[in-house]
N, C-alpha and C positions, 0 to 999 in steps of 0.2 A: 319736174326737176326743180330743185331748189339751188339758183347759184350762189354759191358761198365768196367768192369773188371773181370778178373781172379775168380774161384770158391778157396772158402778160407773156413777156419773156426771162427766162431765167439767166444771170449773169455767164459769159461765157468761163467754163474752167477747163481742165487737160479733159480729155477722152477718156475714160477708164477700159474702152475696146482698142483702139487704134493711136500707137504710139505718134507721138510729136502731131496731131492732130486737135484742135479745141471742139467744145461740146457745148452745147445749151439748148432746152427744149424747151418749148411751148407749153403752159399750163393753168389749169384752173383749177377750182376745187369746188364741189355739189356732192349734191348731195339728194337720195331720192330719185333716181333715174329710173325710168321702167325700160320694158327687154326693146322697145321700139327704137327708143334715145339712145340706150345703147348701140342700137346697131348702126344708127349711125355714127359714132363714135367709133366704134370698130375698124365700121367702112371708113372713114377719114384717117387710117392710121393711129388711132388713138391707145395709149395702156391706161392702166389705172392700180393703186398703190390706196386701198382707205377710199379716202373722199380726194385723192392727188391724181387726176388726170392728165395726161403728158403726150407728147412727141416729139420725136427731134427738130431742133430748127437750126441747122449748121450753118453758116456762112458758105462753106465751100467743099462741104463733104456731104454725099447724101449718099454712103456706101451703109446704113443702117437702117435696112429695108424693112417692113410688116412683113412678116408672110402668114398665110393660111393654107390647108390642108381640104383638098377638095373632096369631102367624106367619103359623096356617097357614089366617089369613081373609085376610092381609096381601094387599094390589094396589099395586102402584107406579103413584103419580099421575103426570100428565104429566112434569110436573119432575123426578121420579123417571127417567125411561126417556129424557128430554133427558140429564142423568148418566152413565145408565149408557152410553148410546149414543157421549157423547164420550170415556170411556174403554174401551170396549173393546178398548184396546192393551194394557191393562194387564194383568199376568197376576196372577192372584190365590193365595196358595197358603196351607194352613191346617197349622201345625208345631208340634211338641214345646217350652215352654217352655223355652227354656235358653238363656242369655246369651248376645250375639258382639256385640263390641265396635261394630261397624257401626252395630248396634240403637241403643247410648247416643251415639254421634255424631249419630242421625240426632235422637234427643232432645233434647241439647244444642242443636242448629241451631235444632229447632221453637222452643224456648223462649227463646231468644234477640231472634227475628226475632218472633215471632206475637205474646209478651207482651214483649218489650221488655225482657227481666232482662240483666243483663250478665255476666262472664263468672263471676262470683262466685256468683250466685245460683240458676243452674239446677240445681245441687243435685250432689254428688261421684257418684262411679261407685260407692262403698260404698252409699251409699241408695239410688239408683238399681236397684242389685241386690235391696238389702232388700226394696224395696217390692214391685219388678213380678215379681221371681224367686224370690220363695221360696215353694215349694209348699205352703201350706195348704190348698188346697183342689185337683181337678180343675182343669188349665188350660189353655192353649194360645195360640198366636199368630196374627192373621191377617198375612199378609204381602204385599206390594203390587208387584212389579217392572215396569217403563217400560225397554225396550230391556237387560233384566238387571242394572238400576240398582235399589236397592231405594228406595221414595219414599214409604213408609210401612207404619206396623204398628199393629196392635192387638193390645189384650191382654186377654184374654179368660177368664173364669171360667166352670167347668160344674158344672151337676146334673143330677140325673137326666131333668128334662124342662125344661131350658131353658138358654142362653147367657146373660152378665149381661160387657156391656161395661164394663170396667173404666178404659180410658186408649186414647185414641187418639194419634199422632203423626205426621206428615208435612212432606215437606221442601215450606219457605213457595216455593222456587223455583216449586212447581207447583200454586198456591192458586189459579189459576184454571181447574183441575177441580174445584173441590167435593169435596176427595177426602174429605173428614168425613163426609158425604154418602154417598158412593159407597160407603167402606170399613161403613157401616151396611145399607143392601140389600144386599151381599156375604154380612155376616155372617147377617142374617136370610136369606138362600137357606141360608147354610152351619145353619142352627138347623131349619130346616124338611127339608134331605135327610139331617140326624142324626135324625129325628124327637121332636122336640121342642116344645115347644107354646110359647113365650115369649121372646122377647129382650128381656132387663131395659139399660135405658138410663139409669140412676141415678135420680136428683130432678129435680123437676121443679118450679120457679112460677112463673106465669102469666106475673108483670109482668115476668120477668128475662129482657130481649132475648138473651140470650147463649144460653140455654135453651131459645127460640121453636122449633128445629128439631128438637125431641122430639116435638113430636106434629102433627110432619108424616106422623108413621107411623102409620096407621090401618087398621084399626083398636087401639085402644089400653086400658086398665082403669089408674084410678089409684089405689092403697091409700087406706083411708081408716082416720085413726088410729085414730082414737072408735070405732067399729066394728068396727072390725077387720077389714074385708074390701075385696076389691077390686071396684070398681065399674067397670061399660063405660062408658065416655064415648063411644067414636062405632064 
């Protein structure tokens, strides 16, 4: 691992999850991490964004938990297998990180249509690169085709024993498969025939509806700060 700077703290701002609440995380930047470093990284709660590693570090909220996905107990609930069953057209295919323009088209659409940015805001094709392409860590892509049409992708971090979803993205045309959903059990089969014990799905709080569908995956273990250790919840 090569660190690119010192672990610091970020200035406190509002919460973007949790009204009249403030926010600031922990971070550094590196570069060159192998799947081992990462996993500790992981295991400490950690995300990563490029070479931008983070966690939260609140004052007096610690309701913005790690969670992971304990694979290879994982069963897909009904809902689940309703999902997978209406796509099985899709073809799934898991590839080597590396940019094609197609990829930032299909991201510019998601973010357009799903959050409403316009055409300013979804962010240039220079960050776009920075963020999801530049190799600090082990990674790769999942990839999603509908009649050899690609319709979504993810973007994926590895260690040595686990996958850690980083960005998902799919075209809003086809929002009524649940492909958020779908492209998650995908990935969790793809965690479990690497052998691997964990699929990380970032943070996780209770009340924030938008977040509800992380621990649809069960069974599940959520970090606990104070302790430092990861606890089963179900």
């Amino acid at each position: 691992m090569k660190l690119l700077s010192p672990p610091r703290l970020s200035p406190e701002e509002k919460c973007p999850y949790i009204e009249d609440e403030l926010a600031r995380h922990e971070f550094f930047l590196a570069t060159g991490l192998d799947a081992k470093e990462f996993d500790t990284c992981l295991s400490q709660g950690f995300r990563k964004f490029g070479i931008y590693f983070f966690r939260p570090n609140c004052k007096k909220c610690q309701r913005c938990q790690p969670l992971r996905v304990r694979c290879r107990d994982f069963e897909p609930s009904k809902s689940h297998k309703r999902i997978l069953k209406k796509n099985k057209d899709i073809e799934v295919q898991f590839n080597p990180l590396i940019y094609r323009e197609e990829i930032y088209q299909l991201f510019i659409k998601h973010s357009r249509i799903r959050f409403n940015q316009d055409e300013e805001r979804p962010g240039s094709r220079e960050d776009f690169i920075q963020t999801h392409f530049t190799p600090s860590t082990p990674g790769l892509l999942s990839e999603f085709y509908l009649d050899k049409e690609l319709i979504a992708v993810g973007f994926l971090d590895l260690s040595t024993n686990a996958t850690s979803s980083v960005y998902f993205i799919y075209d809003p045309d086809y929002d009524k498969r649940s492909l958020g959903i779908f492209g998650a059990l995908k990935e969790i089969e793809y965690t479990v025939h690497s052998n691997k014990e964990y699929y990380y799905l970032g943070y996780y709080i209770e009340e924030n509806r938008s977040m509800n569908y992380k621990n649809q995956f069960k069974p599940y273990e959520i970090y606990d700060w104070n302790k430092e250790v990861w606890n089963k919840e179900s």
